[in-house]
C-alpha positions in Angstrom: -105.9 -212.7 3.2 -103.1 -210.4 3.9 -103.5 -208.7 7.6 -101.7 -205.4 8.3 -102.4 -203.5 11.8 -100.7 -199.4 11.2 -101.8 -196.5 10.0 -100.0 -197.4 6.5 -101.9 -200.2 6.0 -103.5 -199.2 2.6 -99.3 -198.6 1.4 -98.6 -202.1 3.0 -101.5 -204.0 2.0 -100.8 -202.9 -1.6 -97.3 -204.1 -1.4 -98.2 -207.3 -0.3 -100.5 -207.9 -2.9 -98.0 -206.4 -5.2 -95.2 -208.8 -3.6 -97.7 -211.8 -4.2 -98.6 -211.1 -7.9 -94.4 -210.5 -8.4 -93.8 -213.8 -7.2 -96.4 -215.6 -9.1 -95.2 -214.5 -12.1 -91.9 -215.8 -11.3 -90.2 -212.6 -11.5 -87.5 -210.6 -9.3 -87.9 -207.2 -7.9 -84.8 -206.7 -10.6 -86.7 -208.0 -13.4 -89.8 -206.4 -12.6 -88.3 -203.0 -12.3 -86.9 -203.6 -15.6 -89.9 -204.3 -17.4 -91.6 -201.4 -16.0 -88.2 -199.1 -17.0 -88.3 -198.2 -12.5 -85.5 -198.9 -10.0 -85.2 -201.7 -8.3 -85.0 -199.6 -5.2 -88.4 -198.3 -6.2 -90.1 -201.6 -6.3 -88.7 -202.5 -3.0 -89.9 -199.8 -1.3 -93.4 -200.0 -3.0 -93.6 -203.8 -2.0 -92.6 -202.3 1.7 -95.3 -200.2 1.8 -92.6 -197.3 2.0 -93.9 -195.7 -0.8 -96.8 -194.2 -2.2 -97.3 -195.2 -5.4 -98.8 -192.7 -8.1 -101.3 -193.7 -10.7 -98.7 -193.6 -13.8 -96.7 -196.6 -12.1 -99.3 -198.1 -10.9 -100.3 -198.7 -15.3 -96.6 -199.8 -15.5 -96.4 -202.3 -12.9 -99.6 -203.8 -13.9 -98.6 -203.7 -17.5 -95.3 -205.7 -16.5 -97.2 -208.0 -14.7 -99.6 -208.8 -17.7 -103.0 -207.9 -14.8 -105.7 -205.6 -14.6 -104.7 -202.4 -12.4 -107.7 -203.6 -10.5 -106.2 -206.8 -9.4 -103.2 -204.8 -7.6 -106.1 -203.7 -5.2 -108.0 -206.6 -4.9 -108.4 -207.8 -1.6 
């Protein structure tokens, strides 16, 4: 389990997970971007917990990474 103590913890936790999932797949914050058509920049910040991510890209990351939206929030 993936422990984050700050008030952006939902952002953070959510890029951890995202982060873990990435890296499972075997892919780079590059590749992944590509195969969601985002910047690379973008994905970074998301897996940062910089960024707060709207529902649209949420479909696209998932849909890269071949998961359920759900499993992007699944603890």
């Amino acid at each position: 389990m993936i422990e984050i103590d700050d008030r952006d913890a939902p952002l953070q936790l959510f890029g951890a997970k995202l982060r873990l999932l990435r890296k499972e797949k075997g892919l780079s914050q590059e590749k992944l971007a590509e195969l969601c058509s985002l910047d690379r920049t973008y994905i970074g910040g998301v897996e940062r917990g910089e960024r707060n991510i709207g529902l649209i890209n949420i479909l696209r990351i998932s849909t890269a990474l071949g998961i359920s939206p759900k499993e992007l929030f699944d603890e």
